[in-house]
C-alpha positions as CSV (number, residue, x, y, z in Angstrom):
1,X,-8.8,-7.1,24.7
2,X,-11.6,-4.6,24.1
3,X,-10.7,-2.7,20.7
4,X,-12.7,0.4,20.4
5,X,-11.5,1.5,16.9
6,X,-10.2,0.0,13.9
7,X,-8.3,2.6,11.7
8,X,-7.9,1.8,7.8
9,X,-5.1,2.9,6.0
10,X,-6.7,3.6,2.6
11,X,-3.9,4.3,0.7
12,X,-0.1,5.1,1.4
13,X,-0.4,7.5,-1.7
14,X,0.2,11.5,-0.9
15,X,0.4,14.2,-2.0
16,X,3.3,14.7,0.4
17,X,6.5,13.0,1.4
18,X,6.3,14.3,4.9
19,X,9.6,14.3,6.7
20,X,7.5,13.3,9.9
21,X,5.4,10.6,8.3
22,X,5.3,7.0,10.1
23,X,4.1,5.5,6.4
24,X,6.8,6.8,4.3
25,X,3.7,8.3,2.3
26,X,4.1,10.1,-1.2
27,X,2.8,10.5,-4.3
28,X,4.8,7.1,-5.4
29,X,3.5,4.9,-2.9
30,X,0.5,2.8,-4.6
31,X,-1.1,0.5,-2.0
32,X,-4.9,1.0,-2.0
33,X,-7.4,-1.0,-0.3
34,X,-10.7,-2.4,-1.8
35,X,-14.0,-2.0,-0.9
36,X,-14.3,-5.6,-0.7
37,X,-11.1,-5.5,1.6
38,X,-13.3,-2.3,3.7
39,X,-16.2,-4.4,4.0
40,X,-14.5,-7.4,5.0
41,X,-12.5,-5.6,7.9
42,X,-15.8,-3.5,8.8
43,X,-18.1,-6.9,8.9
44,X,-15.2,-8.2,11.2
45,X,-15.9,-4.7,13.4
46,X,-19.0,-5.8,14.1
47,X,-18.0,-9.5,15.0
48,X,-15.6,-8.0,17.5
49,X,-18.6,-6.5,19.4
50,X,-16.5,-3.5,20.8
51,X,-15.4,-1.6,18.1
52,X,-17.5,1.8,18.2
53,X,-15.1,3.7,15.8
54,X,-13.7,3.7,12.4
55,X,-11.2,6.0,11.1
56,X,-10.1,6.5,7.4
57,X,-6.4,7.7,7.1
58,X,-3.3,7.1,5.0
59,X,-1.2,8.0,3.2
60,X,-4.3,10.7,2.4
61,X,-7.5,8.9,1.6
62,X,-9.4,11.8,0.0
63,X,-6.9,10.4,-3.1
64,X,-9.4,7.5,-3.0
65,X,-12.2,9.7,-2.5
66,X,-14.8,7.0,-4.0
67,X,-13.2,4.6,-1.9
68,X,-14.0,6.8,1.0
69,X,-17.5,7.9,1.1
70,X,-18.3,3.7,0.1
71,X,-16.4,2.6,2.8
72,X,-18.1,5.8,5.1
73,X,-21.5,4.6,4.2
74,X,-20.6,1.0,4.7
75,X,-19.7,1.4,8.1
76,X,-23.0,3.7,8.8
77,X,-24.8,0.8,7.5
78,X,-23.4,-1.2,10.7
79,X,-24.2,1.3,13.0
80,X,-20.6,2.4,13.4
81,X,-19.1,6.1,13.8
82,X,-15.9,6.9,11.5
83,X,-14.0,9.8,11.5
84,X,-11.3,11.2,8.7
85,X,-7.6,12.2,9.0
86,X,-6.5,14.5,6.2
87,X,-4.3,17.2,4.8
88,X,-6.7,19.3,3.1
89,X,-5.2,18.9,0.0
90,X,-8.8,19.3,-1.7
91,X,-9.3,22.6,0.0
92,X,-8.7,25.2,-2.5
93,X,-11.4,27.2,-1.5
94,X,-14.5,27.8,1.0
95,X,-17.3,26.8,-1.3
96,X,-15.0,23.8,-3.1
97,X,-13.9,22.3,0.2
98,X,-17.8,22.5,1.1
99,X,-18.4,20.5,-2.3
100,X,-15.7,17.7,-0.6
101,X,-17.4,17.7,2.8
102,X,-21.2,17.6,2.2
103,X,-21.1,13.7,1.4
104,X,-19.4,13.1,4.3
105,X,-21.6,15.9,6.3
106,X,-24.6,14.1,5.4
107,X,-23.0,10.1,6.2
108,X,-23.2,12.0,9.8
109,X,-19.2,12.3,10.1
110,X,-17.8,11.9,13.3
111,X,-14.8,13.4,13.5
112,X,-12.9,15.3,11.0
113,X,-9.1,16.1,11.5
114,X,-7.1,17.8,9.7
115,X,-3.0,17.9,9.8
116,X,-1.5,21.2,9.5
117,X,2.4,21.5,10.7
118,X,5.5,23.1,9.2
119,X,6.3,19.4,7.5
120,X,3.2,20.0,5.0
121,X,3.9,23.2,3.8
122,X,4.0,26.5,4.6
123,X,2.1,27.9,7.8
124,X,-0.8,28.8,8.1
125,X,-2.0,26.2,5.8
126,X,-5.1,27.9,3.2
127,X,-6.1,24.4,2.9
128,X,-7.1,23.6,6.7
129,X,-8.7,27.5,7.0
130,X,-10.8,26.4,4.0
131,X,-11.6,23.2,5.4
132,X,-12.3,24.3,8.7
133,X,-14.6,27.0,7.7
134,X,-16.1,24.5,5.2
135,X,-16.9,22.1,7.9
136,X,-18.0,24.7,10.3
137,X,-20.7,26.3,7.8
138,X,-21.9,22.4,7.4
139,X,-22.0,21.7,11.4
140,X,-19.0,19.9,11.7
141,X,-16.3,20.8,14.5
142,X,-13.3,19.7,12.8
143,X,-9.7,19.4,14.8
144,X,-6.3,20.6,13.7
145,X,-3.5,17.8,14.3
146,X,-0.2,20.0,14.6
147,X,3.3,18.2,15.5
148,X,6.7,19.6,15.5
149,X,10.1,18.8,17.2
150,X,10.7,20.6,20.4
151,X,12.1,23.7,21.5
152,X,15.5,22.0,22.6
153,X,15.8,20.0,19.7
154,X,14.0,17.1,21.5
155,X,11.7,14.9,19.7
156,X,8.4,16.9,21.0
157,X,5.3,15.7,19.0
158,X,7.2,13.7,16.4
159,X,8.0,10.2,17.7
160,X,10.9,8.8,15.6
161,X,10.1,6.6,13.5
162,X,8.9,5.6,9.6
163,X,10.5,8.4,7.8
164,X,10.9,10.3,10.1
165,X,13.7,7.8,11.8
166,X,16.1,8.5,8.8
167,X,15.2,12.4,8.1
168,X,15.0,13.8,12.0
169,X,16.9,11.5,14.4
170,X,20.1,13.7,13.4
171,X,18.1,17.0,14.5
172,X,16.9,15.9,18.0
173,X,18.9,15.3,21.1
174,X,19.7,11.7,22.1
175,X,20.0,9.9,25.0
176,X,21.8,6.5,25.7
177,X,20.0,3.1,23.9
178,X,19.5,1.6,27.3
179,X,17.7,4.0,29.2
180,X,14.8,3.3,26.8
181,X,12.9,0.6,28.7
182,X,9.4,0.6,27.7
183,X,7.1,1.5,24.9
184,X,5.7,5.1,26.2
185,X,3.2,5.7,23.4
186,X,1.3,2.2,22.6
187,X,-0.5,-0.3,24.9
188,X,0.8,-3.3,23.3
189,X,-0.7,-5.7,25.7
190,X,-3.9,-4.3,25.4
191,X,-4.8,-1.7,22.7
192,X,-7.8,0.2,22.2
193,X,-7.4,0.7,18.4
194,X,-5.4,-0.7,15.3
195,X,-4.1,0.1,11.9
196,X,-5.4,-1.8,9.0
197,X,-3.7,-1.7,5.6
198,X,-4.1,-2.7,1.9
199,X,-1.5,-5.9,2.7
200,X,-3.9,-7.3,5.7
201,X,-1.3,-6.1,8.5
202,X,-3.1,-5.1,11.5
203,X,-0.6,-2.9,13.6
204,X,-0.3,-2.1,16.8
205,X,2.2,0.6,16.0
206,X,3.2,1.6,12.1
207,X,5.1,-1.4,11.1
208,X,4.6,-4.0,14.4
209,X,1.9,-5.6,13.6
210,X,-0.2,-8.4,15.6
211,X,-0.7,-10.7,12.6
212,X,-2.0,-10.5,8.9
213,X,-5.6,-10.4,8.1
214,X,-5.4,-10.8,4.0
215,X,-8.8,-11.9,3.8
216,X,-9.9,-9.0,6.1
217,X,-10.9,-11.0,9.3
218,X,-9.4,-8.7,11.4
219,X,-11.2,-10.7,14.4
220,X,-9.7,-13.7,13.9
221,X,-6.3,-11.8,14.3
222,X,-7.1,-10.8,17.7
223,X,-8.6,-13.2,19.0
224,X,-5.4,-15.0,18.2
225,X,-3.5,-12.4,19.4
226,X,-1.1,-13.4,22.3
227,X,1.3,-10.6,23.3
228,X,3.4,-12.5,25.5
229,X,4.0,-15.0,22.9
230,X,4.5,-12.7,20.5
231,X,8.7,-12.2,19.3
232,X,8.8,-8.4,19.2
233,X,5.9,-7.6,21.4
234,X,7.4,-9.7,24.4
235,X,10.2,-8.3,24.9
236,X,9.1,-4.9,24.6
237,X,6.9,-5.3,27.3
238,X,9.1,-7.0,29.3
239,X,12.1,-4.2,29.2
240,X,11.0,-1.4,26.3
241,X,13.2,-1.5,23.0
242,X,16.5,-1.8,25.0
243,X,15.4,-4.9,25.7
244,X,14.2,-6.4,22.3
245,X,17.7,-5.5,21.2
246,X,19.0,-7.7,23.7
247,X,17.2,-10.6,23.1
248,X,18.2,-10.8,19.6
249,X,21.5,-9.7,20.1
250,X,21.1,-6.8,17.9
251,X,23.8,-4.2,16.4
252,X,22.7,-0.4,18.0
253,X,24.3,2.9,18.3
254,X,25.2,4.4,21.5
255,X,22.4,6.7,21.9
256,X,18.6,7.4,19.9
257,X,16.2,10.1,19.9
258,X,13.5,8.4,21.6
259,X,12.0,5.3,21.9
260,X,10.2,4.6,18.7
261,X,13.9,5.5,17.0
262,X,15.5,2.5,19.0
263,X,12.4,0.5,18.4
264,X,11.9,0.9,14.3
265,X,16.2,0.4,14.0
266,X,16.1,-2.9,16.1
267,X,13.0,-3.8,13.7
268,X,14.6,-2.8,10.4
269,X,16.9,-5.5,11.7
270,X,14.7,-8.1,12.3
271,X,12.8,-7.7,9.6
272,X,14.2,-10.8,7.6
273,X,13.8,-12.8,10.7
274,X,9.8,-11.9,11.3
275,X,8.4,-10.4,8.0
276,X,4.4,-12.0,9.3
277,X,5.1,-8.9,12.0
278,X,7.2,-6.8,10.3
279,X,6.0,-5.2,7.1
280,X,4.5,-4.5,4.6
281,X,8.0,-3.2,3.0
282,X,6.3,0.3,3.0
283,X,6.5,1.1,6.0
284,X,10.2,0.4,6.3
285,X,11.0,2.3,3.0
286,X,11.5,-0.7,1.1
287,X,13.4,0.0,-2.2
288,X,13.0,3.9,-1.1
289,X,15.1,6.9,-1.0
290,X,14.5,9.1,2.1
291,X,12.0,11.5,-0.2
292,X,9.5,8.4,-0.9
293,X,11.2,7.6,-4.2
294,X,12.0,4.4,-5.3
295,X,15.7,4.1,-5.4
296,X,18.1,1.1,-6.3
297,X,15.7,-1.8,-6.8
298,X,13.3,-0.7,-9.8
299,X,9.5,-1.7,-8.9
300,X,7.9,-4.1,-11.6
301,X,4.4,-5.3,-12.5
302,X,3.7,-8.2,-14.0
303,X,-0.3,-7.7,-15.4
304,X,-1.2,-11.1,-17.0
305,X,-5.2,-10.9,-18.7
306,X,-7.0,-12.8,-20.5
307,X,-10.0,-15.4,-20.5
308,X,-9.2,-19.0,-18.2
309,X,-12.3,-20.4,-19.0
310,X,-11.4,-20.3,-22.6
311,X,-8.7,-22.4,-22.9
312,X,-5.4,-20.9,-23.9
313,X,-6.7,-17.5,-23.7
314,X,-5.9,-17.8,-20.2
315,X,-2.5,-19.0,-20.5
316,X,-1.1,-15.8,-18.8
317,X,-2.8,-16.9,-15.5
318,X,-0.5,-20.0,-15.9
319,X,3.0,-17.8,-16.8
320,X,2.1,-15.5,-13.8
321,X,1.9,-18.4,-11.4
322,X,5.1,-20.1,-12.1
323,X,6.5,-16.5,-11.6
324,X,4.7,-16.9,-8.1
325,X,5.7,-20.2,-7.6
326,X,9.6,-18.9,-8.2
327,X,9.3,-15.9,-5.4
328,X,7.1,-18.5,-2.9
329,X,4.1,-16.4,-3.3
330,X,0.9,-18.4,-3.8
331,X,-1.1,-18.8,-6.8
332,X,-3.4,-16.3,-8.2
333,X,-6.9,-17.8,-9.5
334,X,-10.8,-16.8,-9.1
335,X,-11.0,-15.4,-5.7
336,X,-7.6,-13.9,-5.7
337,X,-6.4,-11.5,-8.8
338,X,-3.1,-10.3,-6.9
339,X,-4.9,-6.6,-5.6
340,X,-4.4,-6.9,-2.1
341,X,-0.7,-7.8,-2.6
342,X,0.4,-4.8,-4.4
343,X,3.1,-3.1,-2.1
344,X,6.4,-4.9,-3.0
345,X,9.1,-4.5,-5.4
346,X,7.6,-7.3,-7.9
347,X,4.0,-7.8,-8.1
348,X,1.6,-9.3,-10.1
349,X,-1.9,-9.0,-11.0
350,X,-4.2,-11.3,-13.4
351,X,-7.1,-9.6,-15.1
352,X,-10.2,-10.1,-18.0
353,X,-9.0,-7.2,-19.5
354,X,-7.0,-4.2,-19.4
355,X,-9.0,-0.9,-18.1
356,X,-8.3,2.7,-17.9
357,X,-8.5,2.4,-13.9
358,X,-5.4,0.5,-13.8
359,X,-3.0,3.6,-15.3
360,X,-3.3,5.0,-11.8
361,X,-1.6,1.8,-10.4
362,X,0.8,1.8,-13.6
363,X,2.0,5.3,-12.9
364,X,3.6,4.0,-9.0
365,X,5.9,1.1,-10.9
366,X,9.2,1.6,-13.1
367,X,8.5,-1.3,-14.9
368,X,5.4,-3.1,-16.2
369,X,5.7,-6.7,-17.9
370,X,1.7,-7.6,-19.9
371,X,1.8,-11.2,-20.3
372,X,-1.5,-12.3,-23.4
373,X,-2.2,-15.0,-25.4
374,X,-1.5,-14.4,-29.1
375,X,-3.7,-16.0,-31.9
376,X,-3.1,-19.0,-33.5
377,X,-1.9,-17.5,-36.5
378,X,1.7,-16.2,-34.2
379,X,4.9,-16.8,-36.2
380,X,6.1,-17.8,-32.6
381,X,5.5,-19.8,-29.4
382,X,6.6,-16.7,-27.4
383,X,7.2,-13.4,-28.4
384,X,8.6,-10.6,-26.8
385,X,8.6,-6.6,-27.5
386,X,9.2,-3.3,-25.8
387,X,6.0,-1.2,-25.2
388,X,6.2,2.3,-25.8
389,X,3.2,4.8,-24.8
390,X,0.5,5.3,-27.4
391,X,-3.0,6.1,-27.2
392,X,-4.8,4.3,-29.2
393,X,-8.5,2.7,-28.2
394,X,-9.4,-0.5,-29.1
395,X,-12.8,-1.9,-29.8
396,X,-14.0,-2.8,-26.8
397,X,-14.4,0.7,-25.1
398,X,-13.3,-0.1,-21.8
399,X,-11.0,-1.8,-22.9
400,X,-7.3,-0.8,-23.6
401,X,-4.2,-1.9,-25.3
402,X,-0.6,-2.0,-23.0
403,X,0.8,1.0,-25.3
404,X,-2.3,3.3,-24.6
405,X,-2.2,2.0,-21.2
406,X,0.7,3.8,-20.8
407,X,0.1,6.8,-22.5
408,X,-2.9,7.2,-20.4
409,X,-0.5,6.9,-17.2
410,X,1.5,9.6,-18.5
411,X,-0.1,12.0,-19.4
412,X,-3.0,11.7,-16.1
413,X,-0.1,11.1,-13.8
414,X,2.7,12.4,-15.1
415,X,4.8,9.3,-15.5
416,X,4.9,5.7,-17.4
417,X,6.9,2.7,-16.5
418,X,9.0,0.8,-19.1
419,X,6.7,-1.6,-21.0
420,X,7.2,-4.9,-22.5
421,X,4.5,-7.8,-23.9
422,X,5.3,-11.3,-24.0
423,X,3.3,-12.8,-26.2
424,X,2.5,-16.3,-25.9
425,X,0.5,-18.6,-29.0
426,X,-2.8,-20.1,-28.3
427,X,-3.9,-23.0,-30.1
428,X,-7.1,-23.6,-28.6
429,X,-9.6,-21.0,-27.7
430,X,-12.6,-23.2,-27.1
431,X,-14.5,-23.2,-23.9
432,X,-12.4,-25.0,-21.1
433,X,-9.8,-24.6,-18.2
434,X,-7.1,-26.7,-19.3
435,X,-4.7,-25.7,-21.8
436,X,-3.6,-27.5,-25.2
437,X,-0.1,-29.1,-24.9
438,X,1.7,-26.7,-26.6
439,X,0.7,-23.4,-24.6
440,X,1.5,-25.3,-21.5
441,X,4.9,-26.5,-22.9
442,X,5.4,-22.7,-23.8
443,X,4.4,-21.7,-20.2
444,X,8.0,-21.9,-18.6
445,X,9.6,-20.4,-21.9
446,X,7.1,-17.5,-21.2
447,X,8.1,-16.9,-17.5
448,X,11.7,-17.0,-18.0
449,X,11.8,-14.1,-20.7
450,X,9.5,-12.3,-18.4
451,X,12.0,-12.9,-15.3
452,X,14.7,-11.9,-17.7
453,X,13.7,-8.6,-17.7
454,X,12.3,-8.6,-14.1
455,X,16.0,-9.3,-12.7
456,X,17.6,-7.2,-15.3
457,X,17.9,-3.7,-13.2
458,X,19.2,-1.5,-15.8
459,X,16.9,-2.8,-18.4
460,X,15.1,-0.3,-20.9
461,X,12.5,-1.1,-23.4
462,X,13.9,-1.7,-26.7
463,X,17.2,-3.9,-25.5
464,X,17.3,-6.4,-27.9
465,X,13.1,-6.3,-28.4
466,X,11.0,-5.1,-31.5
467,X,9.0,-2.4,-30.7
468,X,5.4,-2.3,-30.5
């Protein structure tokens, strides 16, 4: 295998919910990558030996437009084109879209593409004119990506599947589930690119993925990569999607729009079965309504901070790991704070401190749980209470309280999740790792109220809690 481009998914957030999309993106979604995850999956580039080009996408990655222009200069540092796929959002005029572009003018940009269809708003799109005149005064040749469905209601440009499975199949014309015997748009057995996203998958099509790369050692995947061996990838190369429903015995309708719309249903399915292959949970719609909106299960955050190497200051690092422990995730500590795992339906991060940056995150969850220590001078071992927006600053400048937290998530991004604090005592705040007896016999006190409100679905801050 000879991959020539590695294409990072730097967000799933924007600014659209896209009928068409294959990453059920919207302003909801949250997933973002780091720039250590970026330079991780760039340094493996250049282990691989073959990989020329890297592409930033999404979602729409100008949203993490410092995370772009690092990550652009980073792989410029290796000696490796990259190129950009965007809606043009920014583009709300000649000279500002020029403001937007220079950076990346100047980082020698490879490629610019912009997507302008009927699925992102109204044609023709102001945005892309900007941005192509923009780029053109700047030296760049930019390209327009346009899809559509076709004339006779077949699926054209659109392949079927992502969102676009659930909000188009009913407007194309189908054809029977067995006549769909191979995979007519990806080279399974040996591609030339992949998709990298904020959970480690690296996908040979939205959703299939050859393995996981956490850690961002995107060459170890492939090397380890063995498509015949591989339980979805086998049989689609042996017999297309018709035939990956028949080696799992799989429930179908009579007839799909295309391939990819067989292919993603027979996935959703399997799902359960193969979730190292199958994921990240965005890319199925997990816990979405067709718009991008969460629907049914609420999303939560569990945010424990505090200081580890002081003793029972840290004892939220301990709560948020037995919460792990319960879903079979594994432990949080020094070298892993929970980032790179933020695209579920119950996450969890553990932090120093609370900051300003993390209201953006806040503002994609319906619920947020903070887990602290409390001083010694706490009535109780574990206290509990609802935490409604408010913005006041602490001390520390960059550092904020869970209430303004919230108001700052508000009122930047238009939305807050329900907050709680559970509160748990510290009786020893001197330098050290281990905690005192007490906070660690308070530890599985602390994450049981915390599940309590994690598994409650209708819950509401002020149910039976004080407020802060």
């Amino acid at each position: 295998m000879a991959l020539s481009g590695l294409h990072l998914l730097l967000t799933y957030r924007c600014t659209c919910a896209c009928d068409h999309c294959f990453v059920w993106g919207s302003p909801q979604a949250t997933a973002t990558m780091s720039i250590g995850q970026v330079r991780a999956v760039l340094d493996a580039a250049v282990r691989l030996g073959t990989v020329t080009d890297i592409y930033f996408e999404g979602g729409e990655p100008f949203l993490a437009y410092p995370l772009l222009l690092a990550g652009a200069r980073e792989a410029v540092a290796r000696g490796l084109q990259f190129g950009v796929v965007t809606n043009a959002y920014w583009a709300t005029g000649e000279e500002d879209a020029a403001l937007w572009l220079e950076p990346l003018a100047a980082l020698g940009i490879a490629d610019l593409s912009l997507s302008e269809d009927r699925f992102h708003g109204d044609l023709p799109s102001p945005g892309v004119r900007y941005a192509t005149a923009a780029a053109r005064r700047l030296g760049l040749a930019p390209g327009v990506l346009r899809v559509d469905l076709g004339p006779d209601c077949s699926a054209g440009g659109v392949r079927l599947r992502g969102r676009a499975a659930h909000r188009l199949a009913g407007r194309v014309r189908l054809q029977a589930w067995d006549g769909f015997a191979a995979c007519p748009y990806e080279d399974l057995a040996d591609p030339s690119r992949v998709h990298i996203d904020a959970a480690g998958y690296v996908h040979l099509c939205q959703g299939l993925a050859m393995g996981r790369a956490p850690a961002g050692d995107v060459d170890a995947v492939v090397a380890a990569y063995r498509p015949a061996e591989h339980p979805i990838v086998a049989p689609l190369l042996a017999g297309g999607p018709a035939a990956l429903v028949r080696e799992y015995a799989l429930e179908h309708e009579a007839a799909y729009g295309d391939a990819c719309h067989l292919c993603y249903h027979a996935r959703e399915q399997l799902r359960p079965r193969f979730p190292q292959f199958l994921g990240p949970g965005q890319m199925y719609g997990e816990g979405l309504g067709a718009d991008g909106r969460r629907r049914g299960c609420l999303r939560t955050l569990v945010i424990g901070y505090g200081n580890p190497s002081r003793r029972d200051d840290g004892v939220a690092l301990h709560v948020v790991n037995a919460l792990r422990a319960r879903w079979g995730q594994a432990p949080l500590g020094p070298s892993h704070d929970g980032w790179d795992d933020l695209a579920g339906t119950r996450d969890t991060l553990f932090l120093q401190q609370l900051t300003p940056e993390l209201a953006e995150t806040l503002a994609g969850y319906d619920r947020v749980v903070f887990v602290d220590a409390a001083l010694p001078e706490a009535q109780e071992a574990v206290r509990t209470v609802a935490v409604a927006p408010a913005l006041r600053m602490a001390a520390v400048s960059h550092h904020m309280e869970p209430a303004a937290l919230l108001a700052l998530a508000q009122q930047l991004y238009g939305h807050a999740p329900a907050g709680w604090l559970v509160s748990v005592r510290g009786y020893d705040m001197d330098f050290g790792e281990a905690l005192s007896p007490q906070a660690a016999a308070a530890v599985p006190q602390a994450a049981a109220r915390v599940l309590a409100l994690v598994e409650t679905s209708q819950a509401a801050p002020g149910d039976g809690h004080a407020a802060a």
